[in-house]
Kinemage of the C-alpha trace (Angstrom):
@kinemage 1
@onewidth
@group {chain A} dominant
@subgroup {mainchain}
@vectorlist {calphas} color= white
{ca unk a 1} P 36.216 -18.977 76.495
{ca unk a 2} L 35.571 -15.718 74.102
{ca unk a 3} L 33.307 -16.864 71.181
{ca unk a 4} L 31.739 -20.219 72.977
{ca unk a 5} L 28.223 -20.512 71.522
{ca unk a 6} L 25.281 -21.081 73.942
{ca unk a 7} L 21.979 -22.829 72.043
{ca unk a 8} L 18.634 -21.489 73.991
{ca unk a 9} L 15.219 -22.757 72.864
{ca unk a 10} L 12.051 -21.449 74.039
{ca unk a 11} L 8.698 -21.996 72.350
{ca unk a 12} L 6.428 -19.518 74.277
{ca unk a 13} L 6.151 -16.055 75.811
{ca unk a 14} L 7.008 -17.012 79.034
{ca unk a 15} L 9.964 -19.309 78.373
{ca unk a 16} L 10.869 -16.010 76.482
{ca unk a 17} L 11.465 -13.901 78.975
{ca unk a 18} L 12.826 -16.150 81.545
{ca unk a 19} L 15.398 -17.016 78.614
{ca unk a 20} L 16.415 -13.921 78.422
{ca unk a 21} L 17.301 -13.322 82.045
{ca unk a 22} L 19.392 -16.411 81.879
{ca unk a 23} L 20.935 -15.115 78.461
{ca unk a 24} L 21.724 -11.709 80.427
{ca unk a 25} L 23.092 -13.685 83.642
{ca unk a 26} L 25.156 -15.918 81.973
{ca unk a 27} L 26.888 -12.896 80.093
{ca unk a 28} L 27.546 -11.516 83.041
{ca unk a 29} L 29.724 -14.187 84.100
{ca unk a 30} L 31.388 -15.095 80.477
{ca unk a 31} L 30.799 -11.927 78.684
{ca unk a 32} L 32.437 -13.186 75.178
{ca unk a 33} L 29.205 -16.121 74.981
{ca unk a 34} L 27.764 -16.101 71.677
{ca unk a 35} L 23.849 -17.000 71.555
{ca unk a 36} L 21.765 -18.757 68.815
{ca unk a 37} L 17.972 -20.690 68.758
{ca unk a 38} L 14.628 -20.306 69.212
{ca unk a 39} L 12.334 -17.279 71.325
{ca unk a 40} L 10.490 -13.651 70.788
{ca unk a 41} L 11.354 -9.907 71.060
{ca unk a 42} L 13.043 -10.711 74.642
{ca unk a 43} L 15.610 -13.081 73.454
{ca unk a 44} L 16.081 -11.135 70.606
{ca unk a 45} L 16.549 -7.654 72.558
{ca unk a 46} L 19.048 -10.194 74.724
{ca unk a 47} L 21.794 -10.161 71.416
{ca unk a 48} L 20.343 -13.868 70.323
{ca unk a 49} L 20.729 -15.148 67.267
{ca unk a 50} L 17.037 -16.175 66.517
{ca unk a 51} L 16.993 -18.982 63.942
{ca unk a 52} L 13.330 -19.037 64.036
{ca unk a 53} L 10.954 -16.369 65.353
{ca unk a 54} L 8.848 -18.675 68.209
{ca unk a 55} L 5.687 -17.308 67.430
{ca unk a 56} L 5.654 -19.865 64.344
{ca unk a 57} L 5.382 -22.740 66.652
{ca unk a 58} L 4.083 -21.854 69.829
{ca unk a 59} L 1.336 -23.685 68.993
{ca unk a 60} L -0.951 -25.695 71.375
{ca unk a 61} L -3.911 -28.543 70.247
{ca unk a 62} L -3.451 -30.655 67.654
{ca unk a 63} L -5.587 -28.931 65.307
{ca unk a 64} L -2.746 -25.911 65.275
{ca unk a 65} L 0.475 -28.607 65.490
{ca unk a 66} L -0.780 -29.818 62.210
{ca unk a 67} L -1.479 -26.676 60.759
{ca unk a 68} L 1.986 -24.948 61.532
{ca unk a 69} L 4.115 -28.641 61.121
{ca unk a 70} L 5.763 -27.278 58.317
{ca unk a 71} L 7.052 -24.143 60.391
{ca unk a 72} L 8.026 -26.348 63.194
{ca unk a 73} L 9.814 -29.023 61.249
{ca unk a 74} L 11.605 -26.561 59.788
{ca unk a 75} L 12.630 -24.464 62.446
{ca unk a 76} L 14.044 -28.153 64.255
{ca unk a 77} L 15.708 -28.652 60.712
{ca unk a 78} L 17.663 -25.143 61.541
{ca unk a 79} L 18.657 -25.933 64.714
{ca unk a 80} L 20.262 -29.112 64.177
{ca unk a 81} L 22.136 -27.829 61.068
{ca unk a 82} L 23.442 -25.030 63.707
{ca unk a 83} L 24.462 -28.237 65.987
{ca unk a 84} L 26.375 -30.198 63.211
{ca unk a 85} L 27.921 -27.461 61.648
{ca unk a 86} L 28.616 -24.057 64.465
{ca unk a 87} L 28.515 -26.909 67.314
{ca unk a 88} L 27.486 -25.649 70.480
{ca unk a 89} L 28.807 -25.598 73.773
{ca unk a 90} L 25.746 -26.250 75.471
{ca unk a 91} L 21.807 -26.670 74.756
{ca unk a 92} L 19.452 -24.683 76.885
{ca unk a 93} L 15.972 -25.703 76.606
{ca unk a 94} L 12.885 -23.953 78.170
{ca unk a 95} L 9.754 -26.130 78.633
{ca unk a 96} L 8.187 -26.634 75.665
{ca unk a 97} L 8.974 -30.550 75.843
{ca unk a 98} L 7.026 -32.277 72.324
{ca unk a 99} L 9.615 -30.116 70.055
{ca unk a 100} L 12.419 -29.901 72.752
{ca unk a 101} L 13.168 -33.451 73.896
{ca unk a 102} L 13.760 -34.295 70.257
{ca unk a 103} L 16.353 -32.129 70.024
{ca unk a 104} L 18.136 -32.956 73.638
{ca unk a 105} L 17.886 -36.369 71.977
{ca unk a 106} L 19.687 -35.249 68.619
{ca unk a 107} L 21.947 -32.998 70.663
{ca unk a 108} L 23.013 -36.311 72.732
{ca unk a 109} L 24.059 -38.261 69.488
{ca unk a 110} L 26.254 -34.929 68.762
{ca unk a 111} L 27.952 -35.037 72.379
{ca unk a 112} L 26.688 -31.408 72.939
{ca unk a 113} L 25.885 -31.433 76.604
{ca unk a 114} L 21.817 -30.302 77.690
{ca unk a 115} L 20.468 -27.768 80.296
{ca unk a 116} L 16.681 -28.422 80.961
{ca unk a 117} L 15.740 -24.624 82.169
{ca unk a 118} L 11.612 -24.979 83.638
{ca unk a 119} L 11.233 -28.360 83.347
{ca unk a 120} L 8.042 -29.304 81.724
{ca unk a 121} L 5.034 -29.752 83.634
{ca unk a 122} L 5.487 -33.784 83.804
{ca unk a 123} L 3.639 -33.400 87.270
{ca unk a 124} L 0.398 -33.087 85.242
{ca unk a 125} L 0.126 -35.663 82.768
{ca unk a 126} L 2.477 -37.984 80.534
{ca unk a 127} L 5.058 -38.325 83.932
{ca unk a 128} L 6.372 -40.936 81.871
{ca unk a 129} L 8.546 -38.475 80.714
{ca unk a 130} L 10.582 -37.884 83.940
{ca unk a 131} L 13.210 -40.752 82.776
{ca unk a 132} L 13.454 -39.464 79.467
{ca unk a 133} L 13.981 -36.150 80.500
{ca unk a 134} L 16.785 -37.694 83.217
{ca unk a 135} L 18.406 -39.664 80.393
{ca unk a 136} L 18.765 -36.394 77.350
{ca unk a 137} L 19.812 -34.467 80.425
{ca unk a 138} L 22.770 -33.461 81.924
{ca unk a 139} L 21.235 -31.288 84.631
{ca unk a 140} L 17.715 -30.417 85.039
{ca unk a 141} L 16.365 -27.219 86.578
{ca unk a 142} L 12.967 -26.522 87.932
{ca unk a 143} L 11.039 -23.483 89.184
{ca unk a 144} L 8.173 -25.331 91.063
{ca unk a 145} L 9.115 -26.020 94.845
{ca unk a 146} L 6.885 -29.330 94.362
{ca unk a 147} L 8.688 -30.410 91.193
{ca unk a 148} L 12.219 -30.914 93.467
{ca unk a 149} L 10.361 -33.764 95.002
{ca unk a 150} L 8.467 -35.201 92.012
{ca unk a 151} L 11.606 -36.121 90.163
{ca unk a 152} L 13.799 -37.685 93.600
{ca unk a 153} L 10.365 -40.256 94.034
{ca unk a 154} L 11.255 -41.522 90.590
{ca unk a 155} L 15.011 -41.620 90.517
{ca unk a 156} L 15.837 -38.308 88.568
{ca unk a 157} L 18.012 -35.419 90.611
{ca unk a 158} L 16.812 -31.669 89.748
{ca unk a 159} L 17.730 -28.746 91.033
{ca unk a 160} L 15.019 -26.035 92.578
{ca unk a 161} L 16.681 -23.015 91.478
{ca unk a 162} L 13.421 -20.879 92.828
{ca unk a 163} L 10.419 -19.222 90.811
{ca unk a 164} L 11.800 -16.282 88.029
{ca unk a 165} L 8.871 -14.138 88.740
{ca unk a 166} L 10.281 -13.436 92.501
{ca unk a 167} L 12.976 -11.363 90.091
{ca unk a 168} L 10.373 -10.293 87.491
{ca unk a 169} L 7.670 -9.007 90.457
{ca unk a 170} L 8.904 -6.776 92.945
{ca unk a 171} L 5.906 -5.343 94.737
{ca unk a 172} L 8.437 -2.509 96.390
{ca unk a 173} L 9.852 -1.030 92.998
{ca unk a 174} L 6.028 -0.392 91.687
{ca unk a 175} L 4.123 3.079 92.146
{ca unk a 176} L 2.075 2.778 95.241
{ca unk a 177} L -1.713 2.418 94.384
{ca unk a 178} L -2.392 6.217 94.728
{ca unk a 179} L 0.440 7.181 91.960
{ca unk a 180} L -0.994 4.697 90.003
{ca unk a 181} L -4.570 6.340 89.670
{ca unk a 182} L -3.109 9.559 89.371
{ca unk a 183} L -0.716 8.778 86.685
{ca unk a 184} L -4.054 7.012 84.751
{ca unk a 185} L -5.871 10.403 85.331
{ca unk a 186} L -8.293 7.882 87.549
{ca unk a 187} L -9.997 9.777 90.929
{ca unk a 188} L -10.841 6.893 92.966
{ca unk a 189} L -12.355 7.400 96.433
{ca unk a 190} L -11.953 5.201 99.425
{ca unk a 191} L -15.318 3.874 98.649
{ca unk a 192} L -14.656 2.156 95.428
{ca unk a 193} L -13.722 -1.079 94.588
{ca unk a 194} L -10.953 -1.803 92.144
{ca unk a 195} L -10.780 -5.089 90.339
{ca unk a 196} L -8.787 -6.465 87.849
{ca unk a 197} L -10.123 -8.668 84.605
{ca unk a 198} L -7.563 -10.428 83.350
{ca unk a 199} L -9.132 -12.737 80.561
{ca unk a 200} L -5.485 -14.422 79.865
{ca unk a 201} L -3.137 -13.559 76.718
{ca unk a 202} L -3.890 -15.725 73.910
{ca unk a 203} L -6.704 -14.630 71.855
{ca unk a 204} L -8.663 -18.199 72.416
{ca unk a 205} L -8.462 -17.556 76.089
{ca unk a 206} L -9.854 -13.596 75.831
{ca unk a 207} L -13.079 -14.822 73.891
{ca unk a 208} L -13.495 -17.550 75.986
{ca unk a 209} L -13.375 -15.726 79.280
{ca unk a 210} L -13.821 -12.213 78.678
{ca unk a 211} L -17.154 -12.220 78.006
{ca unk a 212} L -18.044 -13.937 81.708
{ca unk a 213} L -15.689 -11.969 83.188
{ca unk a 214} L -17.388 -8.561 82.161
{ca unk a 215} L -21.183 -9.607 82.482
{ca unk a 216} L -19.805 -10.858 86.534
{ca unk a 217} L -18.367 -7.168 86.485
{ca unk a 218} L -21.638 -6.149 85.691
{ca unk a 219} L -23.588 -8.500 88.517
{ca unk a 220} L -21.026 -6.597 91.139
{ca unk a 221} L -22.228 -3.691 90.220
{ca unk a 222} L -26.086 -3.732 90.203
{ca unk a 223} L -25.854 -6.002 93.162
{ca unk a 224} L -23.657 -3.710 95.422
{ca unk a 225} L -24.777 -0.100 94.511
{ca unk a 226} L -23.843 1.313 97.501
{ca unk a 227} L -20.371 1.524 96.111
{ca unk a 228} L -18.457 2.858 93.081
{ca unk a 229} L -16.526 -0.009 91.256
{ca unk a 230} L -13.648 0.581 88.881
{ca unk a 231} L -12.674 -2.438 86.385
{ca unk a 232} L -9.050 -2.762 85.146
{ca unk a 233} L -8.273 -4.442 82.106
{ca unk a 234} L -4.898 -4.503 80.960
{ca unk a 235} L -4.303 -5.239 77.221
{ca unk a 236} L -0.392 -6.942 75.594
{ca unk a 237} L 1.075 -5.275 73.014
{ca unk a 238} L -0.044 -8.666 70.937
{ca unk a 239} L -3.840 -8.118 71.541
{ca unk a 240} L -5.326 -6.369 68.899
{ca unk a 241} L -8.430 -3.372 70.645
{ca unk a 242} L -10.579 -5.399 68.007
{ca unk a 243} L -10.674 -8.743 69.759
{ca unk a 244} L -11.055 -7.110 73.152
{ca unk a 245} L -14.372 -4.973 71.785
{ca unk a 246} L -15.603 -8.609 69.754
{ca unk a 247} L -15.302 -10.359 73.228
{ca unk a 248} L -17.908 -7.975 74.876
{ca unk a 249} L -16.244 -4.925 75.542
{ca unk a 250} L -17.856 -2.906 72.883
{ca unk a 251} L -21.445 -3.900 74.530
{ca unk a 252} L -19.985 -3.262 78.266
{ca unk a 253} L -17.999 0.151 77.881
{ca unk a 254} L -21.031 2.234 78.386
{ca unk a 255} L -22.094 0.070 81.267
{ca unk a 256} L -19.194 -0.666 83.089
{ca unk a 257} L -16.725 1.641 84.689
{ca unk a 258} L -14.040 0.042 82.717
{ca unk a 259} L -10.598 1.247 81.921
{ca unk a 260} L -8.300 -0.940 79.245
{ca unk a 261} L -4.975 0.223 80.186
{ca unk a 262} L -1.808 -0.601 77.127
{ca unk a 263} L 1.996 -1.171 77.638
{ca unk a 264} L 4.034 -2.045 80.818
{ca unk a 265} L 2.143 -1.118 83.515
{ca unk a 266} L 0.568 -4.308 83.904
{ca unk a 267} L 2.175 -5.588 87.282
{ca unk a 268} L 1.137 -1.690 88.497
{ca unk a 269} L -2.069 -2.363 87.706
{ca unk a 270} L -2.730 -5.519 88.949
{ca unk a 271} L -1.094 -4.220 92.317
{ca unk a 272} L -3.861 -1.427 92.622
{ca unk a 273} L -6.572 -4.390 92.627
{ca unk a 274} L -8.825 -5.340 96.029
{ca unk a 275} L -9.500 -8.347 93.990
{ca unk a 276} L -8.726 -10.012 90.693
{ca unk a 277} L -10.781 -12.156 87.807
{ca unk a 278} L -8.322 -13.745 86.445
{ca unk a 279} L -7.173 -16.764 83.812
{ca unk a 280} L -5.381 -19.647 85.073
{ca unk a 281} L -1.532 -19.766 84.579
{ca unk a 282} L 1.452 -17.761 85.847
{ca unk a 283} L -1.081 -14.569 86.251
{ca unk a 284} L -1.899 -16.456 89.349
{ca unk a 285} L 1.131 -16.276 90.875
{ca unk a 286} L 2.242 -12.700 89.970
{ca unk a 287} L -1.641 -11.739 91.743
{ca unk a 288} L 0.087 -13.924 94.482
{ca unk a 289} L 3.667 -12.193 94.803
{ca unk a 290} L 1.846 -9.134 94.543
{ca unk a 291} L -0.998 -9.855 97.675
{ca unk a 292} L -4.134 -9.892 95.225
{ca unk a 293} L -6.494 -11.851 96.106
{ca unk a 294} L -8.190 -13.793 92.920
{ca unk a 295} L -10.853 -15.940 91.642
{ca unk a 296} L -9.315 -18.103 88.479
{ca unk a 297} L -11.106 -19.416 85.839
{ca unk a 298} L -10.878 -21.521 82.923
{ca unk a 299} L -12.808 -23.254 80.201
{ca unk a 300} L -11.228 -25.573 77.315
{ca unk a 301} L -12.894 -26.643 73.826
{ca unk a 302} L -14.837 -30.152 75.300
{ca unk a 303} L -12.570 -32.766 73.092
{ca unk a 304} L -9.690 -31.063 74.779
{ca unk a 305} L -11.057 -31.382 78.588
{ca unk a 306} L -12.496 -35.134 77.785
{ca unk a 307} L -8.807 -35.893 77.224
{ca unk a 308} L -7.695 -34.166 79.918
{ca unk a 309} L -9.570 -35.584 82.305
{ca unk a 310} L -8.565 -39.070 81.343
{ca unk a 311} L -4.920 -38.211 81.358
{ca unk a 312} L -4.764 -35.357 84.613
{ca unk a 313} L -7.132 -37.690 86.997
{ca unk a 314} L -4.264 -37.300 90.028
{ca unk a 315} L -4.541 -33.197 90.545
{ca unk a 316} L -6.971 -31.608 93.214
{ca unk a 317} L -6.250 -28.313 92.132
{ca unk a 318} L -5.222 -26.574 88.478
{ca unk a 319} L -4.484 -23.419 89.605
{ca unk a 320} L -0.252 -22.773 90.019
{ca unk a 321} L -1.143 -21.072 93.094
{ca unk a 322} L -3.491 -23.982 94.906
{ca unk a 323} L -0.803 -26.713 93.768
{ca unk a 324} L 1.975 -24.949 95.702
{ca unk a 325} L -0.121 -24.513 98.473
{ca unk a 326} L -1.404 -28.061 98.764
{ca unk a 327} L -4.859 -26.375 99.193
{ca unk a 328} L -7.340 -24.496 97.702
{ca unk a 329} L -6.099 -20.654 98.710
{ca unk a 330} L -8.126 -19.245 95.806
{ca unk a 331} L -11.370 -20.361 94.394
{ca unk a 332} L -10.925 -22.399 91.121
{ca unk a 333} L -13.767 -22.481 88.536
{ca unk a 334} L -13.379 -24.781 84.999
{ca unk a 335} L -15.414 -25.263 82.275
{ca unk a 336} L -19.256 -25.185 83.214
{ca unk a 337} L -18.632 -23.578 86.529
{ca unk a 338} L -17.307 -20.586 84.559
{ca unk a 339} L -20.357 -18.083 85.021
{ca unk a 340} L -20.566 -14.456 85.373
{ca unk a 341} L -22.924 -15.524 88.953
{ca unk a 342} L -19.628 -18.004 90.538
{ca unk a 343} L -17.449 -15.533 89.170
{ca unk a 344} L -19.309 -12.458 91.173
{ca unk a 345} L -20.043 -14.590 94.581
{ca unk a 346} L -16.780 -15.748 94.609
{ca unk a 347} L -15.396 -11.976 94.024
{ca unk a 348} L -17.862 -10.485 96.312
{ca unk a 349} L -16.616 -13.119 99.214
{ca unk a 350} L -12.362 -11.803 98.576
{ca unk a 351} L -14.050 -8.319 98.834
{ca unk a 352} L -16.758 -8.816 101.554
{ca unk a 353} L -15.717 -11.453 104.255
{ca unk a 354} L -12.964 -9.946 106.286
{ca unk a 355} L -11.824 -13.227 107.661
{ca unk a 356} L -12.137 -15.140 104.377
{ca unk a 357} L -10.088 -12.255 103.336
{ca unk a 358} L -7.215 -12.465 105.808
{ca unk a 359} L -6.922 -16.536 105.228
{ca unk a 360} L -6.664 -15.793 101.601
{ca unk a 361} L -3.962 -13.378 101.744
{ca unk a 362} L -2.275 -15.686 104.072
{ca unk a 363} L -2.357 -17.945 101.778
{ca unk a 364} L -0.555 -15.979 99.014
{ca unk a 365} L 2.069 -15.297 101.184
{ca unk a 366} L 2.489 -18.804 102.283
{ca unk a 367} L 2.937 -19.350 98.126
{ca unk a 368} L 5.369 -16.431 97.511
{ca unk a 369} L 7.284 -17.604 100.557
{ca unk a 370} L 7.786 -21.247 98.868
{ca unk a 371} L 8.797 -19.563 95.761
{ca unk a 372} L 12.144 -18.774 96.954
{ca unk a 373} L 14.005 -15.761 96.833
{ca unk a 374} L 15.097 -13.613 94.387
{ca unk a 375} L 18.021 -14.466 92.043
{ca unk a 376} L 16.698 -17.505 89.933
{ca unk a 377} L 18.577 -16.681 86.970
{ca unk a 378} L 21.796 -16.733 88.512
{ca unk a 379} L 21.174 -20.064 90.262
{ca unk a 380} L 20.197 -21.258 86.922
{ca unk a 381} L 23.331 -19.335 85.432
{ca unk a 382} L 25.791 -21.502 87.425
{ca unk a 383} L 23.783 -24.584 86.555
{ca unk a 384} L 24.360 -24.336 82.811
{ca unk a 385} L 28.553 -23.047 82.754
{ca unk a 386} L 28.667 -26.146 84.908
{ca unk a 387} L 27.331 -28.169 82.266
{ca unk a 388} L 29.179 -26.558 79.348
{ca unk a 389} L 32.090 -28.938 77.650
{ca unk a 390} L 35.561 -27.150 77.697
């Protein structure tokens, strides 16, 4: 078993750090597993070999495909040279399906068995896909509790190995919200209201976004002045202070009780919120885990939501949190609706209404419950040795 290589591939942030549990899991159980392919600074820190750095093609839109092709052709150029000539004992792809299918298809041809780790989003649009993904597959893992079913109504077996953010979240290791403020130097009295802004991580999302979210922070403020109000806004190490200041936050500082808070205390942070702005995508559900009750927004470029709405015509919700549920638990906004004035009535009705309140965290835990428990990686762990040739 010592010196068995394990190829992982993931394309974005996300699939990054869920890699890299999975990397540390499966070491556990075969410590001598050498690691090669694609991902970021987690991967990396996990002792994988990177063969490209995944910033060069996490790309999204055409417009960006096209202008980074020559990265990404040449980082799936890399990887199959690794297959052909240091062949691996197993391929472990993470989402990222246009760049990974091709190379579960290559990988097939080769005879090096494939682990699908967070199945892509085929639930959305292109479902098509579910049979190809059941063909270049030799076991598929999702992280949805929805997906599970999704794949059995068209002939495809997965395995619902449970959600890697009930690892990644744990609401009882964080400082309670009182150490929290104290830590930041913040004195915040039992008649101020904390909430979080959290614009999204991708510097298209923060200009979209931030700019609504702040001027609704402002609206709170001058329409409820019988309170104090305290606005968190946490900022990744890849979000330069610039962009946050050109997005508004330059014009707001003076006007806004507003503090921009850097490095890992972001789940601490969110934690300390009554009530959350916040982008759509896995934020939702760590605001869920957590109990925070949120509005989620988002807004795409208008070519981009003209083609979505032709091809995603089958979802009543976008929000991760509302699709789990079955049900809108937290108020959804998209393009147009996206206003600093349905951004502020929908945050002053989590803060306000008691009983809207109470249904909403209900909700949430209804969602964290479906997640599943702790221990996804190691589900997901014994999933891929099973897979591996001998």
């Amino acid at each position: 078993m010592a010196g068995r290589q394990i190829m992982i591939v993931a394309g974005e942030a996300s699939g990054d750090m869920h890699g890299a549990r999975l990397v540390e899991a499966l070491r556990r159980r075969q410590p001598g597993l050498r690691f090669s392919g694609i991902g970021g600074r987690e991967l990396a820190a996990a002792g994988v070999e990177l063969l490209c750095d995944a910033s060069k093609i996490a790309v999204v839109g055409i417009t960006e495909v096209i202008s980074h092709l020559g990265d990404i052709l040449a980082a799936r150029k890399a990887l199959i040279r690794r297959m052909q000539f240091d062949r691996p004992a197993l391929l472990i792809l993470i989402d990222y399906p246009d760049f990974n299918l091709l190379l579960a298809a290559k990988a097939k041809q080769l005879g090096i068995p494939v682990f699908y780790y967070i199945s892509p989003q085929v639930w959305a649009w292109r479902s098509g896909r579910v049979k190809k993904i059941g063909r270049l597959t030799d076991r598929v893992a999702v992280i949805l509790p929805f997906e599970q079913e999704f794949y059995a109504e068209r002939g495809v077996a997965v395995d619902f190995v449970g959600h890697p953010l009930k690892d990644t979240v744990r609401p009882e290791r964080l400082p309670s919200r009182d150490e929290f403020f104290r830590a930041q130097g913040l004195d915040v009295g039992s008649n101020c209201r904390v909430v979080g802004l959290l614009p999204g991580s991708r510097a298209k999302e923060i200009r979209s976004l931030l700019p609504d979210f702040l001027a609704a922070a402002e609206l709170l403020t001058t329409q409820d002045k019988s309170r104090d109000w305290l606005f968190l806004l946490p900022r990744a190490s890849t979000i330069p202070q610039e962009l946050l200041a050109e997005s508004g936050l330059a014009l707001y500082q003076n006007r806004l009780n507003i503090r921009v808070i850097d490095g890992d205390e972001r789940y601490a942070l969110m934690a300390a919120c009554d009530a959350a702005a916040a982008a759509s995508g896995t934020v939702t559900l760590e605001l869920a885990i957590l109990g925070v009750p949120a509005v989620t927004a988002y807004r795409f470029s208008p070519w981009t939501y003209r083609l979505g709405r032709l091809l995603v015509r089958h979802l009543r919700h976008f929000s991760l949190v509302n699709l789990i549920a079955g049900r809108e638990v937290i108020p959804e906004l998209l393009q147009e609706q996206v206003s600093p004035e349905n951004l502020a009535a929908a945050l002053r009705l989590l803060l306000d209404n008691a009983s809207h309140r109470r249904e909403t965290l209900r909700g949430l835990a209804e969602v964290t419950e479906k997640l599943g428990p702790p221990g996804c990686a190691e589900r997901a762990a014994e999933l891929a040795l099973s897979c591996m040739t001998s």
